[in-house]
C-alpha atoms as a printed R data frame, in Angstrom:
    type eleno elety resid chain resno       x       y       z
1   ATOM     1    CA   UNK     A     1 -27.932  22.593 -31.743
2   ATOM     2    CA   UNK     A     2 -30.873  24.475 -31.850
3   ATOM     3    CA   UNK     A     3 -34.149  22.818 -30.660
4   ATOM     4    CA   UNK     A     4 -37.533  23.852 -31.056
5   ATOM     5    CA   UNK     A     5 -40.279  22.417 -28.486
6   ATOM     6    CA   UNK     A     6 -44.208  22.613 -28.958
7   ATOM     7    CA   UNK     A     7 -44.712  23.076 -25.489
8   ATOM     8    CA   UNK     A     8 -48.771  24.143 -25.717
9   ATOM     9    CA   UNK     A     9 -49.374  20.665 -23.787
10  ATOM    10    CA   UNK     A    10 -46.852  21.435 -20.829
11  ATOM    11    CA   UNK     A    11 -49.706  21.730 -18.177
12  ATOM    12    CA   UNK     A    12 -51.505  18.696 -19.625
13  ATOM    13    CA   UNK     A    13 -51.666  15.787 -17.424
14  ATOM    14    CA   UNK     A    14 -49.987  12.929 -19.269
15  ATOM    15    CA   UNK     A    15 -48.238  14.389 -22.616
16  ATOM    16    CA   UNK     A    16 -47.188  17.439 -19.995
17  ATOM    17    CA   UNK     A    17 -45.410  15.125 -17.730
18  ATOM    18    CA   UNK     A    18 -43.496  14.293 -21.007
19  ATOM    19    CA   UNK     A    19 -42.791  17.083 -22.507
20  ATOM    20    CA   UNK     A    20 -41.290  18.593 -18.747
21  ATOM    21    CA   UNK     A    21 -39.418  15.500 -18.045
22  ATOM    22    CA   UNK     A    22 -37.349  15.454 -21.488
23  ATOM    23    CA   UNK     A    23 -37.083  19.071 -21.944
24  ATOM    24    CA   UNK     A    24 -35.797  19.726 -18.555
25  ATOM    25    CA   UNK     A    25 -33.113  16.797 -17.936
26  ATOM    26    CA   UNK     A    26 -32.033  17.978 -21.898
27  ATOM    27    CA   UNK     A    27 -31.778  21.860 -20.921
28  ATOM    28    CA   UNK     A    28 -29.750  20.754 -17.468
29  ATOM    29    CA   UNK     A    29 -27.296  18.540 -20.036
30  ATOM    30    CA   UNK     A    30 -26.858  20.221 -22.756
31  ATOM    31    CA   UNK     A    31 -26.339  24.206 -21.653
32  ATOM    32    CA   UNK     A    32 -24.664  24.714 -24.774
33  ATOM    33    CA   UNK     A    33 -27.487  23.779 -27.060
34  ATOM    34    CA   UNK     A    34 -29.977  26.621 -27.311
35  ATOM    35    CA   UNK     A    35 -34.063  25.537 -26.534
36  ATOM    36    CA   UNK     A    36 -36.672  27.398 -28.219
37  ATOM    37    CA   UNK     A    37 -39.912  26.781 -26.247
38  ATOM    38    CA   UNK     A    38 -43.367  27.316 -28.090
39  ATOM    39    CA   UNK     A    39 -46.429  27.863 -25.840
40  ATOM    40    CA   UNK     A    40 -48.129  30.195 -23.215
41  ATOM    41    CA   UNK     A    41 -46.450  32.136 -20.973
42  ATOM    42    CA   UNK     A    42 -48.497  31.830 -17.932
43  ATOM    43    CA   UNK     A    43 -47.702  27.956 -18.091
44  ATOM    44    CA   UNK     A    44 -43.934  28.411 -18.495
45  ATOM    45    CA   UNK     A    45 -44.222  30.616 -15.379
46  ATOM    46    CA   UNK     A    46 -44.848  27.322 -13.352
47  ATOM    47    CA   UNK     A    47 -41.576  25.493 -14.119
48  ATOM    48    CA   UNK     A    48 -38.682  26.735 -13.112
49  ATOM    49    CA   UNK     A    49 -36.571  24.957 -15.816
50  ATOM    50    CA   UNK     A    50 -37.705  27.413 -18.708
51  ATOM    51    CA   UNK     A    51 -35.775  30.228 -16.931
52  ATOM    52    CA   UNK     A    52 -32.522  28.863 -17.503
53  ATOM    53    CA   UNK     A    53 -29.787  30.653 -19.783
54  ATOM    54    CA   UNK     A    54 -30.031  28.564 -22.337
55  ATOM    55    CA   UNK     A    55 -34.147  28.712 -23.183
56  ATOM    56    CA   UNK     A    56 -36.105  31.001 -25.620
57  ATOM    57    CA   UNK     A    57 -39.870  31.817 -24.851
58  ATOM    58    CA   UNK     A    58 -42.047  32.071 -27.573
59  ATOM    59    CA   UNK     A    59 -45.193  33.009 -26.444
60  ATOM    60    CA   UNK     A    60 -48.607  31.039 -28.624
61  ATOM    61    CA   UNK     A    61 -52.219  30.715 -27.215
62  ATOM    62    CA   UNK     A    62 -53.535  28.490 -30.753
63  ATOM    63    CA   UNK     A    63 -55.855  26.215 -29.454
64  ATOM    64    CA   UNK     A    64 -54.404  21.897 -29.826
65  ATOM    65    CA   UNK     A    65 -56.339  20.358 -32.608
66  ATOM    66    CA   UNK     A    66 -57.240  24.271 -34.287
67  ATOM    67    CA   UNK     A    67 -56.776  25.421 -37.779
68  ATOM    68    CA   UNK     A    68 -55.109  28.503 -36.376
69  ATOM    69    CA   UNK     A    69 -52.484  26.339 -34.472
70  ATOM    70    CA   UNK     A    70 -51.442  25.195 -38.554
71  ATOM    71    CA   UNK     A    71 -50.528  29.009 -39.664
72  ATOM    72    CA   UNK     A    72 -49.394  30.684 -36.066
73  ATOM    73    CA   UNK     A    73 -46.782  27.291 -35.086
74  ATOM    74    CA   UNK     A    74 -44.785  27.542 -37.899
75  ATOM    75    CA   UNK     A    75 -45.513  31.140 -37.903
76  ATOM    76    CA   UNK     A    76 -43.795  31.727 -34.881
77  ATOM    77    CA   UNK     A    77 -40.902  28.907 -35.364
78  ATOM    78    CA   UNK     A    78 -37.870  30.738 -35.978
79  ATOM    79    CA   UNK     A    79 -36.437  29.616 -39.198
80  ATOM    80    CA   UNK     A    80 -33.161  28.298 -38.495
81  ATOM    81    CA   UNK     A    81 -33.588  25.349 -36.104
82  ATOM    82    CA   UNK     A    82 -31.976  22.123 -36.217
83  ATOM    83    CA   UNK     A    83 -34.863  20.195 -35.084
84  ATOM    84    CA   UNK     A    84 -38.563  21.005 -34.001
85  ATOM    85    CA   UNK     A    85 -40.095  18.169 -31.140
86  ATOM    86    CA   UNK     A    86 -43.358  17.878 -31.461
87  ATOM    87    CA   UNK     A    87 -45.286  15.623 -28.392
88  ATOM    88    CA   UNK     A    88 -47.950  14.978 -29.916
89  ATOM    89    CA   UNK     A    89 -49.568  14.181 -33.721
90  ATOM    90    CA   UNK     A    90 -50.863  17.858 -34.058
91  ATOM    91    CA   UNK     A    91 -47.748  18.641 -35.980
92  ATOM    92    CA   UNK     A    92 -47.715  21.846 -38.424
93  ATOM    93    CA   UNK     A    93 -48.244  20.718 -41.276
94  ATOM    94    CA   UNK     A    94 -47.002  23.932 -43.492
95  ATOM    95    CA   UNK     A    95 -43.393  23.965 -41.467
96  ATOM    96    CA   UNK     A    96 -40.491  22.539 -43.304
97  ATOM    97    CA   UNK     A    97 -37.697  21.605 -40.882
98  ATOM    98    CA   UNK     A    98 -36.926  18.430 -39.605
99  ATOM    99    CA   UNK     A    99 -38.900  17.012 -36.842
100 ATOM   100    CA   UNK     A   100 -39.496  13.988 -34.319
101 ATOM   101    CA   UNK     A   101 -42.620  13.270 -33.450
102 ATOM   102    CA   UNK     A   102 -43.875  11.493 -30.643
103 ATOM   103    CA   UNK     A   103 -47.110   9.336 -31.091
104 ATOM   104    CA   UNK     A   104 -48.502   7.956 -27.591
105 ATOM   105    CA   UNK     A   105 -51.831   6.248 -28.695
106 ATOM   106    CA   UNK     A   106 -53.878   5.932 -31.817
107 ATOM   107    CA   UNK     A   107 -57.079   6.182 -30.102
108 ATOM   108    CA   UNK     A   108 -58.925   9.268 -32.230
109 ATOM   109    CA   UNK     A   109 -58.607   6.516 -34.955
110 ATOM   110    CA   UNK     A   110 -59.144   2.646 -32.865
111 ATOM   111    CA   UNK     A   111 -61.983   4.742 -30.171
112 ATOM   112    CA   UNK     A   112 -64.272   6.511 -32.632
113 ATOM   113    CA   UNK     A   113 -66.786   6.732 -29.643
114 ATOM   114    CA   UNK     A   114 -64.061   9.652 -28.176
115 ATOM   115    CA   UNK     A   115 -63.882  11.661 -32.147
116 ATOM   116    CA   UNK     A   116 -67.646  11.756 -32.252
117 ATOM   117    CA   UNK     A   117 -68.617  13.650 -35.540
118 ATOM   118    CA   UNK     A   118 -67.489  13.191 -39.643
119 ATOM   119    CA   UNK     A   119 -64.864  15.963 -38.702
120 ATOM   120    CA   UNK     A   120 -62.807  15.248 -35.880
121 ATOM   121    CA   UNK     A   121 -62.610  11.765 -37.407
122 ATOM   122    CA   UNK     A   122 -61.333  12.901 -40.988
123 ATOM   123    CA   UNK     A   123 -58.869  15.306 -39.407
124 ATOM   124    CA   UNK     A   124 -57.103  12.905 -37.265
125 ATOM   125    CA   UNK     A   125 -56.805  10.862 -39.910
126 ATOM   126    CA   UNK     A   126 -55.597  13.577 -41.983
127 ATOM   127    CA   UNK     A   127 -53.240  14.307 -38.993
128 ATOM   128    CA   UNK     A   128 -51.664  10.869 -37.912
129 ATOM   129    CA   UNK     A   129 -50.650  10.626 -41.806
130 ATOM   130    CA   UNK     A   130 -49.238  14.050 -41.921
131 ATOM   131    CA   UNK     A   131 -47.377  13.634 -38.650
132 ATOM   132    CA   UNK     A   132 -45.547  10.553 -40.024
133 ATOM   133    CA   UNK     A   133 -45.073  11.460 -43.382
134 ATOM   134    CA   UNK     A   134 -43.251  14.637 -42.166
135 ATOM   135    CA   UNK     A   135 -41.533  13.551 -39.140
136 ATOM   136    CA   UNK     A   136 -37.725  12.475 -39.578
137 ATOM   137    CA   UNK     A   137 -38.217  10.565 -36.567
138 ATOM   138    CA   UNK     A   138 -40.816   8.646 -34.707
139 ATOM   139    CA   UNK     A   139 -41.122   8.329 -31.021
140 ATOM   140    CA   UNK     A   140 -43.626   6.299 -29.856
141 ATOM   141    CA   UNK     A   141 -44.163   4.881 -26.325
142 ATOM   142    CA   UNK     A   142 -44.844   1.231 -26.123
143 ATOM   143    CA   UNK     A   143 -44.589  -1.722 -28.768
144 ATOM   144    CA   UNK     A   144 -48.740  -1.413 -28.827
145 ATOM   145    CA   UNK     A   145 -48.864   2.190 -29.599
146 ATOM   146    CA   UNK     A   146 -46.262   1.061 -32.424
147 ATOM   147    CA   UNK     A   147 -48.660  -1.898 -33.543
148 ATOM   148    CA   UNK     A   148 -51.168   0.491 -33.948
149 ATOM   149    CA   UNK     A   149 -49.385   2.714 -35.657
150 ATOM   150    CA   UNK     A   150 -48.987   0.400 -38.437
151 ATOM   151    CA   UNK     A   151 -52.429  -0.811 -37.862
152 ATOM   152    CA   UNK     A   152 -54.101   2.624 -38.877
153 ATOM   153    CA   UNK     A   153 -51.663   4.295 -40.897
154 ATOM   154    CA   UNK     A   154 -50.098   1.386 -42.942
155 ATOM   155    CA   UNK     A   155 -48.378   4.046 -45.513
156 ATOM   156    CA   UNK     A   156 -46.001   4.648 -42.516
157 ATOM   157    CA   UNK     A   157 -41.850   3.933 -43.216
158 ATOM   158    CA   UNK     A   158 -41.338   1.740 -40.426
159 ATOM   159    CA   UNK     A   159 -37.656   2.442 -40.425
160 ATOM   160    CA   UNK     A   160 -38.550   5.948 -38.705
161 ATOM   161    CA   UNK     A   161 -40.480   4.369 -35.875
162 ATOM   162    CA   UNK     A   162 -38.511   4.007 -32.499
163 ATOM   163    CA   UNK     A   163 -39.228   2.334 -28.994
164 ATOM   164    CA   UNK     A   164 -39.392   5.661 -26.471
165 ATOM   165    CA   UNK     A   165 -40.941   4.632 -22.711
166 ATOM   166    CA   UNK     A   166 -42.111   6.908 -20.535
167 ATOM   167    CA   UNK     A   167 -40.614   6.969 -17.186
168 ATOM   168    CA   UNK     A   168 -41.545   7.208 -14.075
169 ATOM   169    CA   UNK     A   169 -40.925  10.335 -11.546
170 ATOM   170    CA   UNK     A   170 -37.994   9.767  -9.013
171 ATOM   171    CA   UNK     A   171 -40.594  10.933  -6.378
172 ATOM   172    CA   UNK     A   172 -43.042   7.728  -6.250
173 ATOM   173    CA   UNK     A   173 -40.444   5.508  -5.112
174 ATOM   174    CA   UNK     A   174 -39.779   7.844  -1.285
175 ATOM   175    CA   UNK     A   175 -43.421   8.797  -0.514
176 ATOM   176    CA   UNK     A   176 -43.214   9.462   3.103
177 ATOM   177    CA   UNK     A   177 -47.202   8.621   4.128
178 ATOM   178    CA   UNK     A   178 -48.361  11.797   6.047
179 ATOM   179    CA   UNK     A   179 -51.284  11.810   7.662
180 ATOM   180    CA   UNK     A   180 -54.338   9.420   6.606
181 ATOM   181    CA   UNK     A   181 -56.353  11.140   3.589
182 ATOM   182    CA   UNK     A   182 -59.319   8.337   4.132
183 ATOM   183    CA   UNK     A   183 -60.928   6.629   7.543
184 ATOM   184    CA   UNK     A   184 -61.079   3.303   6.178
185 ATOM   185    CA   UNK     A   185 -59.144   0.574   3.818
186 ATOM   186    CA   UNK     A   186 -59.814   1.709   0.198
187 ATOM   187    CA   UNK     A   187 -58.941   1.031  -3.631
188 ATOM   188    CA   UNK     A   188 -58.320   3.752  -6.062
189 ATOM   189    CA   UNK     A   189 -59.347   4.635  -9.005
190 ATOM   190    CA   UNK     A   190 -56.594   7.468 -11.170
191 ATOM   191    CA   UNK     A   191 -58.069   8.298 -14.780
192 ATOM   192    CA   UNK     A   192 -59.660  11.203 -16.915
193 ATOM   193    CA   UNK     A   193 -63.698  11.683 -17.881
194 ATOM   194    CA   UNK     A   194 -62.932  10.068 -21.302
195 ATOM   195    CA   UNK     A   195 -65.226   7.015 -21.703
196 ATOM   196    CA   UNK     A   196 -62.491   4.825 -22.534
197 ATOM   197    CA   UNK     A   197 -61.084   4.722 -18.795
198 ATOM   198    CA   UNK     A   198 -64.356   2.245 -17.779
199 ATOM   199    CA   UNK     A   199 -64.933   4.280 -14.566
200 ATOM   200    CA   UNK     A   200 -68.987   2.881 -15.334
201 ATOM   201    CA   UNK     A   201 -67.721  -0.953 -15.589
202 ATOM   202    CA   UNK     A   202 -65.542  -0.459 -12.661
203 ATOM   203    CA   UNK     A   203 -68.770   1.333 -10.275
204 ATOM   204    CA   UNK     A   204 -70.638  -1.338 -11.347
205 ATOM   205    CA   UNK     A   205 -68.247  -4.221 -10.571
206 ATOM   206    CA   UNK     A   206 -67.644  -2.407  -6.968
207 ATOM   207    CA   UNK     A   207 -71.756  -2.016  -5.954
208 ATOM   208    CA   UNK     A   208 -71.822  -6.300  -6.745
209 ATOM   209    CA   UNK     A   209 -68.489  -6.802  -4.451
210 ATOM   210    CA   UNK     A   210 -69.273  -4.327  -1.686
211 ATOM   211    CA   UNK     A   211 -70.749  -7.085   0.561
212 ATOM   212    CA   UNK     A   212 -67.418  -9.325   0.416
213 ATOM   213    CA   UNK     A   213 -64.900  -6.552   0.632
214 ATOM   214    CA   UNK     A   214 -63.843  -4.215   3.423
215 ATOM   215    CA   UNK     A   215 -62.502  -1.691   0.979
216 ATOM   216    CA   UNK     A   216 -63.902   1.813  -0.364
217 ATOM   217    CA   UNK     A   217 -63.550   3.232  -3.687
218 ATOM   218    CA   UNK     A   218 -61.990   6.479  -3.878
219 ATOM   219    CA   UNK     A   219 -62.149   8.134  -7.606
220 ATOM   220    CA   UNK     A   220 -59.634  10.623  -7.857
221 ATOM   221    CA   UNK     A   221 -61.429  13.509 -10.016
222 ATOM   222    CA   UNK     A   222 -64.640  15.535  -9.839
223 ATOM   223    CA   UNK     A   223 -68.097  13.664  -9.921
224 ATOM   224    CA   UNK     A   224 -69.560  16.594 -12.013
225 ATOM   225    CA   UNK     A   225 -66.757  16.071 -15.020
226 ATOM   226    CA   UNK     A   226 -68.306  12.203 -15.676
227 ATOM   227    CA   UNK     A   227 -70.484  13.885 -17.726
228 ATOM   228    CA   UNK     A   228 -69.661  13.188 -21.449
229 ATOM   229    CA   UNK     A   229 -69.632   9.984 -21.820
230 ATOM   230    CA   UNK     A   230 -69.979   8.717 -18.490
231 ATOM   231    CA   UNK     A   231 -73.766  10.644 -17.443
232 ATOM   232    CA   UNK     A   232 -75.722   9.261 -14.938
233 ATOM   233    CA   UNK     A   233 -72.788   8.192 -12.515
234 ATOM   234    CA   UNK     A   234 -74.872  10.588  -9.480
235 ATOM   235    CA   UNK     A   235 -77.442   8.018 -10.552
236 ATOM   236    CA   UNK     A   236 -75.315   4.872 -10.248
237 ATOM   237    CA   UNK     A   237 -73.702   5.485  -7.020
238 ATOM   238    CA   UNK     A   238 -76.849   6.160  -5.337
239 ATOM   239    CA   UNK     A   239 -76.832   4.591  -2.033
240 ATOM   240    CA   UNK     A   240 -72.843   3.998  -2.226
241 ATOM   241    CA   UNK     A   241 -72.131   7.698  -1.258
242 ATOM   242    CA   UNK     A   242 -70.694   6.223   1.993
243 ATOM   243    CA   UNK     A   243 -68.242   3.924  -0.006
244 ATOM   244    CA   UNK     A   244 -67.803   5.356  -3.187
245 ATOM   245    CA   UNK     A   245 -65.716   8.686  -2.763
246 ATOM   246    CA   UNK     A   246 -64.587  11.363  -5.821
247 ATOM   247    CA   UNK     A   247 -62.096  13.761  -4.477
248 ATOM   248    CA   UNK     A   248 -62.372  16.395  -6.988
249 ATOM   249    CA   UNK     A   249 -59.229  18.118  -7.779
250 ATOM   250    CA   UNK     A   250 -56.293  17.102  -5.733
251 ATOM   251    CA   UNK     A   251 -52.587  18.686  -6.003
252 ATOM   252    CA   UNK     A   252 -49.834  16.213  -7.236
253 ATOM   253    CA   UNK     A   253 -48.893  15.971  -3.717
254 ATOM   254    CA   UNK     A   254 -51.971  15.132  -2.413
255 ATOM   255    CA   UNK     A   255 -52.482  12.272  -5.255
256 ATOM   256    CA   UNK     A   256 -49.146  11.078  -3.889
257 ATOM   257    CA   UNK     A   257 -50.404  10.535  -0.454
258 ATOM   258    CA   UNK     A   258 -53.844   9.000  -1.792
259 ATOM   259    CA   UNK     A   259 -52.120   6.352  -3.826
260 ATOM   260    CA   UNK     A   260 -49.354   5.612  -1.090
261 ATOM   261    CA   UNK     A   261 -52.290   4.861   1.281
262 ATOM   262    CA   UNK     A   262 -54.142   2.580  -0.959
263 ATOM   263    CA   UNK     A   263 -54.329  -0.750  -0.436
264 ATOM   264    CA   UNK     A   264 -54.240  -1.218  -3.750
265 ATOM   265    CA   UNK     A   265 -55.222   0.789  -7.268
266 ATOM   266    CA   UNK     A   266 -57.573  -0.462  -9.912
267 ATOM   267    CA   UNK     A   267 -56.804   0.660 -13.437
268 ATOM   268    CA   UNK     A   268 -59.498  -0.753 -16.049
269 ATOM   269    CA   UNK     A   269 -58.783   0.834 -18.731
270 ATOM   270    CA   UNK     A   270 -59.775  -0.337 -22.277
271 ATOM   271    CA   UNK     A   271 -57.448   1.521 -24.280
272 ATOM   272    CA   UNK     A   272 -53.705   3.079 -23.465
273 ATOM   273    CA   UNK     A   273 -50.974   3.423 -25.249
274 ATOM   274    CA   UNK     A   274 -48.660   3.415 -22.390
275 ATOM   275    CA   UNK     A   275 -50.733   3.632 -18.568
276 ATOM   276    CA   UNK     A   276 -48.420   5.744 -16.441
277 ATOM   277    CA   UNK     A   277 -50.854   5.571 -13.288
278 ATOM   278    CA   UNK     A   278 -50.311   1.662 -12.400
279 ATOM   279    CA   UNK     A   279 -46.249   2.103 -12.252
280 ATOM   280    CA   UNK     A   280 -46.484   4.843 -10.298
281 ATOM   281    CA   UNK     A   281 -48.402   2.887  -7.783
282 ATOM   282    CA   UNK     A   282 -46.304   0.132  -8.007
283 ATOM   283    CA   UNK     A   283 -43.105   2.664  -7.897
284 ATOM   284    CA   UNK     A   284 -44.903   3.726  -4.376
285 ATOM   285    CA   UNK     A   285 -44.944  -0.247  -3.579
286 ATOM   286    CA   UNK     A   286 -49.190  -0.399  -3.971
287 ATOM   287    CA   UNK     A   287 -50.236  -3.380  -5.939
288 ATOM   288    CA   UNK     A   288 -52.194  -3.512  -9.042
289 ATOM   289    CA   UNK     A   289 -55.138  -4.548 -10.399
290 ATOM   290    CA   UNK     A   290 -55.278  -3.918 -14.198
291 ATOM   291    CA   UNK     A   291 -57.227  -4.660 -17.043
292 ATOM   292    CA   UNK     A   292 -55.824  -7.029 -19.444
293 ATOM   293    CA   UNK     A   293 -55.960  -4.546 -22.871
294 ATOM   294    CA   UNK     A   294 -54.163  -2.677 -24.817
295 ATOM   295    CA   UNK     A   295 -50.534  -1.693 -23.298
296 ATOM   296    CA   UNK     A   296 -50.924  -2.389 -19.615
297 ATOM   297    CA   UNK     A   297 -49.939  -6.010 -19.829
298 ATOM   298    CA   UNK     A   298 -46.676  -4.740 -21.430
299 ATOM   299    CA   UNK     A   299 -46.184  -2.084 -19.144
300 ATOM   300    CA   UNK     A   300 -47.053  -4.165 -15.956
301 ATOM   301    CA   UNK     A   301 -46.208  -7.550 -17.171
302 ATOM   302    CA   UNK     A   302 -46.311  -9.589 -14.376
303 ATOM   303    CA   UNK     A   303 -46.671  -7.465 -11.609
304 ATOM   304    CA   UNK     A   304 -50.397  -7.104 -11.607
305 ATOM   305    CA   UNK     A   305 -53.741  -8.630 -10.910
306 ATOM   306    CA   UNK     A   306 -55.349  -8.739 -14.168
307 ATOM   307    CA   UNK     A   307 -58.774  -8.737 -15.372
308 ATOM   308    CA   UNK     A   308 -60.802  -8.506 -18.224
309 ATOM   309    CA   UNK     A   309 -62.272  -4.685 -18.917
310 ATOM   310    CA   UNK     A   310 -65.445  -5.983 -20.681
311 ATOM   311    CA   UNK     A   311 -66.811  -8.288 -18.222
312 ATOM   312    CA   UNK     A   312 -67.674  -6.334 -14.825
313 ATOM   313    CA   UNK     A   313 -68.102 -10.032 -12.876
314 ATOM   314    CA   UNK     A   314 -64.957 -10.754 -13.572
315 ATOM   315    CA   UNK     A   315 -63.818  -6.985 -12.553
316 ATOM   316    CA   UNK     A   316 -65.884  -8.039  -9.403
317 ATOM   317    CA   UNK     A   317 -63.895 -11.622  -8.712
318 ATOM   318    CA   UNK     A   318 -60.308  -9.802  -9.018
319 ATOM   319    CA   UNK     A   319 -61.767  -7.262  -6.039
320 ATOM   320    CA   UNK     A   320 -62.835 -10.206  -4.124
321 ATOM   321    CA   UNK     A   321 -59.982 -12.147  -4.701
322 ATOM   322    CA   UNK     A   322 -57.460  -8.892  -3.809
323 ATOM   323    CA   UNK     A   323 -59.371  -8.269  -0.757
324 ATOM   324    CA   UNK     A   324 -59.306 -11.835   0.648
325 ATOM   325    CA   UNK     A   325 -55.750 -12.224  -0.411
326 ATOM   326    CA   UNK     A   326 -54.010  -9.255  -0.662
327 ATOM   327    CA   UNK     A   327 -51.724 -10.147  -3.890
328 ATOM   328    CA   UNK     A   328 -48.638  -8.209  -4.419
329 ATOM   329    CA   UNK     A   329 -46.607  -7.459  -7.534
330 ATOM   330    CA   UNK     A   330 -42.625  -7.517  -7.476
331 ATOM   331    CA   UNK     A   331 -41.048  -5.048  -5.344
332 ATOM   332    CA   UNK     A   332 -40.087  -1.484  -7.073
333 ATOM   333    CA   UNK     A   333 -40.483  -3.339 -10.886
334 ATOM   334    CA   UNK     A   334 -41.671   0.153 -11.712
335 ATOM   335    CA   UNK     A   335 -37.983   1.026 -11.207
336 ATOM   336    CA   UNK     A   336 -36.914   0.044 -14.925
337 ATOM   337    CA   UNK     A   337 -39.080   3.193 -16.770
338 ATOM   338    CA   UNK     A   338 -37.206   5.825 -16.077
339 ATOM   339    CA   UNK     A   339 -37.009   9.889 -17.878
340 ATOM   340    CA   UNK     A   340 -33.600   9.587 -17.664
341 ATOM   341    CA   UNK     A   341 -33.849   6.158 -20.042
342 ATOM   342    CA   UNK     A   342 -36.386   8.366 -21.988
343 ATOM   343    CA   UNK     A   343 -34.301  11.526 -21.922
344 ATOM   344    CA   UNK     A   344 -31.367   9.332 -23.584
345 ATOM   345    CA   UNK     A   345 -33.533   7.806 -26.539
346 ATOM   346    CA   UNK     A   346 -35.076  11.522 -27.567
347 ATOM   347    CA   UNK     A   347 -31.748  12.512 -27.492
348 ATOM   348    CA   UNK     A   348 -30.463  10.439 -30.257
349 ATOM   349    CA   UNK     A   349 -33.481  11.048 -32.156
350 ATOM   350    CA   UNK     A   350 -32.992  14.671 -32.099
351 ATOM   351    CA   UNK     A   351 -29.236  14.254 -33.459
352 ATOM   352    CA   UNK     A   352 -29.871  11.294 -35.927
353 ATOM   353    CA   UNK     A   353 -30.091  11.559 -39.754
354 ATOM   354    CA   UNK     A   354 -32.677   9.726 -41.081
């Protein structure tokens, strides 16, 4: 077979984990399919697993979300491939070949607060029913993101859609802890700027527990990012400095070693379609405390503290309640997501007729 990849996102932090997990267990398995991978060069240059015999570099800068990204993709596409992956819903609309698409979250259409402006909403609507109406085959990564893929784009043949979890990197289960990255007992906090992650709830929930728990708050991420969508937070830490910690950038190694020392990460997220940062922890043998939307109660099922994302008291009882009682999930649960489960399920979809 021939296989085209859009690999623009492969130095993204959650569809990029997907994206090298797949392609690279498929390139190792199948040496005699040939792997045509679409994106810039400088980021193939980082993984070692686009040099093998068996890959084609195609070199494309078009920005995600662009109207240049709609001529130079299928521009570029060479004409004779079996089947073009495409991670994400910005598929090209003008190429004609068959193609799986994976969906991972409907949120430009359920969060309009993150597609602010009459544009950026029309074209992802525009987009989502483009990307199923094309696609041959539909990958998407939990039974929510599939409930909301009905939800929003109800013109959608059902029969396309297919159950595709993300896994879980071999890695979290063998951290070795090194030496300690924080002074005291702490919880941590994993997420992006985007408004949706409830970093504000979450601060605010913290500053009312502080006097009952021993625990600080590290935020993995830079302070100065929180910016859209999430101003003010030099403002609403003021006089927690001591307690409430960003990191700034960290390596993937370094994030290893901060959530292996936790005593336990908070995730209150409002809106996921899959939450790959609680497993891990879990996967490392830190417990969970998770908010009760969206995905993560299907992801984690029973193997976290859960609370509700709306309400910060009640944010602030489950840190009370943690840090009094240290609840832990199941031991290694996290073990039942894994790429190679993942790798397996793209791979029919890239050799099934629809």
């Amino acid at each position: 077979m021939r296989v085209g990849v859009d690999a623009r996102m492969l130095c993204s932090s959650g569809i990029g984990k997907v994206i090298e997990n797949i392609v690279s267990r498929m390139i190792d398995d199948k040496p005699d399919w040939h792997f045509v991978l679409l994106g810039k060069m400088s980021d193939f240059a980082k993984f070692p697993f686009t040099k093998k015999a068996n890959v084609e570099l195609i070199s494309c800068n078009a920005p995600i979300y662009s109207i240049r990204e709609q001529f130079e993709v299928p521009w570029k596409l060479p004409k004779d491939l079996d089947v073009l992956w495409c991670p994400h819903y910005n598929v090209p609309v003008f190429y004609h070949g068959r193609m799986v698409v994976t969906i991972h979250d409907l949120a430009h259409l359920a969060l309009p607060e993150i597609n602010k402006g009459f544009l950026k909403q029309a074209y992802a609507k525009i987009m989502f029913r483009a990307a199923t109406k094309k696609a041959d085959q539909i990958a998407c990564v939990s039974k929510f993101t599939i409930s909301e893929l009905k939800k929003y784009v109800p013109s959608v043949d059902e029969k396309k859609i297919h159950l595709v979890y993300n896994g879980v990197d071999e890695k979290w289960f063998s951290i070795k802890k090194g030496k300690p990255v924080h002074d005291k007992p702490y919880f941590i906090f994993v997420g992006n700027v985007k408004p949706h992650k409830n970093l504000r709830r979450l601060i605010e929930a913290y500053k009312l527990a502080s006097p009952n728990i021993k625990q600080d708050l590290i935020i993995v991420g830079k302070k100065e990012g929180f910016i859209n969508g999430e101003n003010s937070i030099s403002e609403l830490i003021k006089g927690f400095e001591g307690r409430i910690i960003f990191t700034g950038y960290v390596s993937d190694e370094a994030l290893m070693q901060y959530v292996a020392q936790a005593d336990a990460m908070v995730f209150p997220s409002l809106y996921e379609g899959f939450g790959l940062p609680p497993l891990e922890a879990m996967a490392a043998g830190i417990p969970v405390l998770a908010s009760d939307a969206a995905s993560i109660p299907e992801v984690c099922r029973g193997n976290a503290l859960y609370f509700t994302p709306y309400e910060i008291n009640d944010i602030k009882k489950k840190l009370e309640i943690f840090s009094s009682n240290q609840a832990k999930q199941l031991d290694k649960y996290a073990d039942c997501f894994t790429w190679n489960k993942a790798y397996q399920k793209m791979e029919e979809l890239f050799t099934q007729r629809y």
